[in-house]
N, C-alpha and C positions, 0 to 999 in steps of 0.2 A: 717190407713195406705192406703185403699182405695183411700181417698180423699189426701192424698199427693200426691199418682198414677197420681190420674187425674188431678189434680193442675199440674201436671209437663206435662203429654203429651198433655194437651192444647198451654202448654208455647213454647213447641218447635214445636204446629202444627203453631203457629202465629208466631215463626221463621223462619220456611220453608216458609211462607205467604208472608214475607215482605221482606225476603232477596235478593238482588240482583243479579243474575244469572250472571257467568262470561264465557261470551262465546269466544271462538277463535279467530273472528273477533274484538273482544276487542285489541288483543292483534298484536304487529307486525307481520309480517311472512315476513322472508327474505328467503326463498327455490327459487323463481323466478330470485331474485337476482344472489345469488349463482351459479344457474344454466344457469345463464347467461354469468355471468361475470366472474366465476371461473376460466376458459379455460386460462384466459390473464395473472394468474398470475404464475409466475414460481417459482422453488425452485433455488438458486445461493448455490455452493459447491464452495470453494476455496482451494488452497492449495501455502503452502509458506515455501520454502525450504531454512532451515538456517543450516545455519555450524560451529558449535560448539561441547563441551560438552553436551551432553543432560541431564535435570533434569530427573531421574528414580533412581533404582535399585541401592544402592551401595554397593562399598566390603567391605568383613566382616571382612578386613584385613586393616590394618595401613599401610599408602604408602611406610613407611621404613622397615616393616616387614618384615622379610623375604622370609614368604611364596606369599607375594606380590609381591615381586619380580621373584620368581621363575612363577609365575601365569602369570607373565608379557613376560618372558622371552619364553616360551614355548606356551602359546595361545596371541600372541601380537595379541593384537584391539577386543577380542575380552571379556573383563573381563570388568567386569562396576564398572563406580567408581572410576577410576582411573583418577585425573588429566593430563593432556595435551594430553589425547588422541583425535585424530581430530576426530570428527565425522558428520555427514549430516542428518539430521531427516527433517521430512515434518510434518508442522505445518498445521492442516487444521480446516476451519471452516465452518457454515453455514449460508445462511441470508434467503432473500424473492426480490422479485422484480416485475414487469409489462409490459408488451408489450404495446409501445403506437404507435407503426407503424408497417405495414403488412410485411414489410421488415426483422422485427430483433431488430427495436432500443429497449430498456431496460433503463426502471429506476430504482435506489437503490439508498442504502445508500452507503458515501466515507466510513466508515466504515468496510463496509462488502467487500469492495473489495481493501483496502486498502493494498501495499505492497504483492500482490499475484501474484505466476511466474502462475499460471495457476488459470482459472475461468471457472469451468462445471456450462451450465447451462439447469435443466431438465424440462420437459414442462408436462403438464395431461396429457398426450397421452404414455408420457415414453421415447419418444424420448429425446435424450441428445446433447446439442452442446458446442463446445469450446467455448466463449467469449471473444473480445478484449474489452480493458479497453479504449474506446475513450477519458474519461476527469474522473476527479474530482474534486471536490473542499469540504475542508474540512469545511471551515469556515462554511456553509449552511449545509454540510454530505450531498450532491447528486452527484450523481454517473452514466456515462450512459455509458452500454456496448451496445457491438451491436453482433450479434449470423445470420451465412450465412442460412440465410432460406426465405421461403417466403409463403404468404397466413397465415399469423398466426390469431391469434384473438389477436383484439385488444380491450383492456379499452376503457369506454365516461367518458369526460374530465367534471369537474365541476364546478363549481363558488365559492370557500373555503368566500367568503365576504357575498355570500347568507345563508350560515350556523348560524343556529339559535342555540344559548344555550340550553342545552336541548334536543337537537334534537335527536332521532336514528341514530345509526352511526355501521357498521359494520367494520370489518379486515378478512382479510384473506392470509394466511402466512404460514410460517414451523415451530413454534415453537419447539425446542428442536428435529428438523429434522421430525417431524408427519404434512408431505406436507398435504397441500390445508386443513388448521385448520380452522376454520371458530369461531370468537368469535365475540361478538357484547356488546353496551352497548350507552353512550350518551355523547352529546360535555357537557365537563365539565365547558369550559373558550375558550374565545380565544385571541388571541395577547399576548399569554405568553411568558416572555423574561427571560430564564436561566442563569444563571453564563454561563461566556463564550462563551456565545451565543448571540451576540450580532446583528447578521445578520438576526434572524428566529425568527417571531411570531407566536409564535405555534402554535396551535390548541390541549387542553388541551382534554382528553377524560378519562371514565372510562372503558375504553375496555380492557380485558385481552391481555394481549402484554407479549412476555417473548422472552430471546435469540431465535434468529432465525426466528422471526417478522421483526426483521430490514430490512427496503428496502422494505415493502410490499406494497398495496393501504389501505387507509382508505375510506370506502364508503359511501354517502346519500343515503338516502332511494329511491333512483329515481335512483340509482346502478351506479354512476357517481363516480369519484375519485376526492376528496379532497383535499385528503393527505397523505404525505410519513409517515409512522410509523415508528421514528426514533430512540426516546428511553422512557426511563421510570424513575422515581424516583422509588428507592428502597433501605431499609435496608438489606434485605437479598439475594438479587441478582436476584429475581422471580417480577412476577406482586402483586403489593400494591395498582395496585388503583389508580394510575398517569400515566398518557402514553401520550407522546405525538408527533404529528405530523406533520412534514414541510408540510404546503400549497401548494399545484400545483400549483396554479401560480407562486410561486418563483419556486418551480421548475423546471417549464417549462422556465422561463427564464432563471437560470444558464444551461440548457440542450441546451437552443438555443447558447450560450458562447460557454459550451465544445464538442458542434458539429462543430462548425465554426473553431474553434482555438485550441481547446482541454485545455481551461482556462480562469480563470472571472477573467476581470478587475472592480475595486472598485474603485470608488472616496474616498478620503483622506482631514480630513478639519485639522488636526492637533491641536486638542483641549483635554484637560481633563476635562471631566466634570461628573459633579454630582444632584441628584433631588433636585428639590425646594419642599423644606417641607412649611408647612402651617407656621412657623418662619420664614425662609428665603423669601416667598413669603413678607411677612408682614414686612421686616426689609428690604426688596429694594421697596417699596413702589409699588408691583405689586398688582392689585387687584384679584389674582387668583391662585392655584397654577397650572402654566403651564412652559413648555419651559427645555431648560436645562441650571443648569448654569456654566459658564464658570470657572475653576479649576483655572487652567493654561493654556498658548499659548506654541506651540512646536516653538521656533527662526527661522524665515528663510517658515518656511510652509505656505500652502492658508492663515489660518486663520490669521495667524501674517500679512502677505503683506496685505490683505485685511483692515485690522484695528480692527479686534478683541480684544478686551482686558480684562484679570481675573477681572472676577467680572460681566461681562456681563450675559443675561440670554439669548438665543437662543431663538424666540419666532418660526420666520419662516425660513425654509431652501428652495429655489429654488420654495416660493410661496407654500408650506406645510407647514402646522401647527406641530409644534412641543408640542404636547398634557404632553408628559412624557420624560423624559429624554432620556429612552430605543429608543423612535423614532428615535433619532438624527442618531446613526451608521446607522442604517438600510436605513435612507433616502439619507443620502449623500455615503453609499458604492453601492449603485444603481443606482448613476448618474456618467454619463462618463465623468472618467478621460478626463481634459483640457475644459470640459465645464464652462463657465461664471456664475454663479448664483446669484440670489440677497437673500439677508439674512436679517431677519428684528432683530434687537435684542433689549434687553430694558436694557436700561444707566441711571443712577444718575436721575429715576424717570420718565424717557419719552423714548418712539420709538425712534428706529435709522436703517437707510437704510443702508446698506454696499453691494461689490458686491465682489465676491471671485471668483477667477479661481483655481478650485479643482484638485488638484493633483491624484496621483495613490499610495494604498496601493502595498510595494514590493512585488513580486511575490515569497515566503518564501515557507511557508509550508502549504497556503492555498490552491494550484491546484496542482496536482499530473496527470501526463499523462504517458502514458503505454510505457514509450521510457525504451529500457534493454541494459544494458551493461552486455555482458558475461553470459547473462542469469539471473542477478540480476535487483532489483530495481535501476533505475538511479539514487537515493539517496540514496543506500548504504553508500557510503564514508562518508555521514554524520555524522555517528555513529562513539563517541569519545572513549578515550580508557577505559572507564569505560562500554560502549556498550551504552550509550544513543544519543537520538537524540534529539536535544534541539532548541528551537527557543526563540527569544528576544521577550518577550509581547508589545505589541502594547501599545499606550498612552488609547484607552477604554478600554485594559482588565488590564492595571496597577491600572486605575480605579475602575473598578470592582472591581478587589481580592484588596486593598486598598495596593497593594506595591508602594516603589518606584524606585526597583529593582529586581535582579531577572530574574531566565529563566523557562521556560517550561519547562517541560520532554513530547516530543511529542509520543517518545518510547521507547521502555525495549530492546535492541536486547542479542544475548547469551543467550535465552531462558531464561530470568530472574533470573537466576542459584546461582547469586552473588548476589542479591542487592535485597531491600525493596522496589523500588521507583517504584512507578505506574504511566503510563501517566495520566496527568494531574496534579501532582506534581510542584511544583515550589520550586527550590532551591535557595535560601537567602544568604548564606553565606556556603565558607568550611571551616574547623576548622584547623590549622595547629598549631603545639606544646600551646595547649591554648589557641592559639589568631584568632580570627574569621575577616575573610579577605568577603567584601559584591561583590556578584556576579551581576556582573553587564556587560556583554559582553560573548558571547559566545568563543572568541579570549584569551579572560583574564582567562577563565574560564580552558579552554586546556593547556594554560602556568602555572596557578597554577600546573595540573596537573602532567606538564611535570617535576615538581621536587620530584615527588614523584616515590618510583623504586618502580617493579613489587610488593612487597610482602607486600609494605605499607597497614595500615587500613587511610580509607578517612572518615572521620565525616563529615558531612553535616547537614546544621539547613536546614528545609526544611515546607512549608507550604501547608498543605494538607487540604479543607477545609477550615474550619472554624479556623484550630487547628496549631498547630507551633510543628515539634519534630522535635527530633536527629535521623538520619542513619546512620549505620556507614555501609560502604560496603569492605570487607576482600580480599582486593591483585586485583591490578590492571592488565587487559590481554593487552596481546602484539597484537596491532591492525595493 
């Protein structure tokens, strides 16, 4: 027994011996940072007053009962649960943002300030200011308010192309409203291109990120800002592991747009197109797989008058290489509408020069600027009589979600109260007596509606995801 004793406290004295000592300076320390930079970043409160029914509390009573009625008759407005009662409730949220001038201006996300009659924004110090909504633009999600103060602390701005894989990378934000959170972790990826995102090469991280991040700075280790912390991949609604962040420099360039004009203009080539797989490379005689290739031509667009034609593979746009497919939006929605470009593409086995004069994507529902009627969103009206707000997909994101029709659901208004449909939904077709009618116009879409009375149910085949289901939403409001 002795001699096992000592067999064993030798073993672990020439453990202690050899083992590697982990000291502090091994490790990052962002305290300096934080303590620096904290100051710049603010918490953004919104508040968005809609008027409706409101989803809460219902009565315990059947609408034709007659203790319902009496309850109606004697406390009118103020009994819940009962259809057609008008009511007004304030919808309110939270995000993160950045001072990047001494004056007030403020970056976020279109997101977070999306559709809001008012915007508090609170600063480390505790002071609080109203914000006006200067510009947004959804396509990218930035966002730039401005707040009447002066002497603020400002963020330093940094190079998102110097950013190394791997790197340290902190945030700092309001998650779940607990101001100036401070979470850290490492660039996972960069130039990652989302469903529907066809504008933004992220910057991929493992930084815990959760509601009320959005809008925040993503920082380098040199306490410089990156990137806007925009969103996340998630099953359960919390941080998983995926987070990711618009680049400052795009940033900063849609902020120089919606300061000038209060909205970004995009260049427009009129094309559908798709990846060249390592088949496709090999079956148009290219020796590599690069470029994007051409689907379809939009009639009448840049790309048609220029001489583009299905089949072609995009190799260069305006003298850039088009590496991946995902390049192509982002390179020509950044060149100004009406400029001239020359485009290299490759045909039946060899190069070809073309030169295109780039049109402008419509001004739809990609820029949002803080103009009010009556104290609403100046897109109110939008909203049809089922309460959504819908927009026609573009020829890249018909691509993308692989339709060939079909609308958006941009948003849910009447508090969601009636319907299943979440933005980002795209509806297919509506269902009337059996027969399924394909939606393809947001005009065609209102006239189906219009033969439907108040109390109708509306079926909708709907693609959500990956996935194809049926909605049905129960009695149409009178808008």
């Amino acid at each position: 027994m002795k001699k096992m004793l000592f067999a064993l406290g030798m073993a672990l004295s020439l453990c202690s011996m050899y083992a590697v000592p982990l000291h502090a300076k091994d490790l990052p320390d962002f305290t300096e940072l934080v303590e620096k930079q904290g100051a710049s970043v603010v918490n953004i409160s919104t508040t968005q007053v809609i008027k409706g029914t409101r989803a809460g509390p219902q009565s315990p009573f059947d609408e034709d009962d007659p203790a319902a009625e009496l309850l109606r008759r004697f406390f009118p407005g103020q009994i819940p649960g009962f259809p057609g009662q008008p009511r007004e409730y304030k919808n309110r949220s939270l995000g993160s943002g950045f001072i990047i001038s001494a004056d007030g201006h403020i970056l976020t996300n279109a997101h977070v300030v999306d559709g809001a009659d008012e915007v508090l924004v609170k600063l480390t110090d505790k002071r609080e200011f109203k914000a006006k909504v200067l510009g947004a633009d959804k396509r990218t999600d930035v966002a730039l308010i401005k707040i009447e103060a002066g002497n603020l602390p400002v963020v330093r701005l940094g190079d998102p192309a110097k950013l190394k894989v791997g790197e340290w990378v902190v945030a700092i934000g309001s998650p779940f409203g607990f101001e100036n959170t401070v979470t850290a972790g490492i660039v996972s990826a960069k130039g990652r291109s989302l469903t529907q995102e066809n504008y933004v090469p992220f910057i991929q991280t493992d930084v815990a990120i959760n509601p009320g991040n959005s809008g925040g700075p993503l920082f380098n280790m040199k306490g410089e800002v990156v990137g806007i912390n925009s969103q996340i991949y998630s099953r359960s609604g919390g941080f998983m592991g995926l987070s990711f962040a618009i680049p400052i420099d795009l940033a900063l360039e849609i902020q120089g747009q919606l300061k000038a004009k209060g909205k970004v203009s995009r260049g427009r080539l009129g094309v559908v197109i798709q990846e060249v797989s390592k088949e496709l490379a090999e079956s148009f005689g290219l020796g590599k797989t690069q470029g994007a290739l051409v689907a379809s031509v939009e009639k009448g667009a840049a790309a048609d008058k220029a001489g583009v034609e299905a089949g072609d593979i995009i190799l260069k746009f305006d003298g850039k290489p088009v590496t991946d497919s995902s390049d192509l939006p982002r390179i020509v929605g950044a060149t100004k509408p009406g400029s001239k470009v020359a485009l290299q593409v490759w045909r039946k086995g060899s190069s070809r020069d073309l030169v295109a004069t780039v049109s402008e994507i419509p001004d739809d529902s990609g820029a949002t600027r803080n103009a009010r009627r009556g104290g609403k969103p100046a897109d109110a009206a939008a909203a049809n009589r089922l309460g959504l707000v819908l927009s026609v997909p573009t020829a890249e994101q018909r691509q993308s979600l692989g339709i060939q029709h079909g609308l958006i659901v941009e948003d849910v208004r009447n508090g969601g109260t009636r319907t299943d449909l979440r933005p980002g939904d795209v509806i297919l077709s509506l269902i009337n007596k059996g027969s399924p009618t394909e939606v393809k116009s947001i005009q065609q879409f209102n006239e189906l509606l219009s033969a439907f009375d108040k109390s109708a149910n509306i079926t909708l085949l709907v693609r959500r995801g990956e996935a194809q289901t049926f909605i049905t939403i129960k009695g149409i409001s009178d808008k």
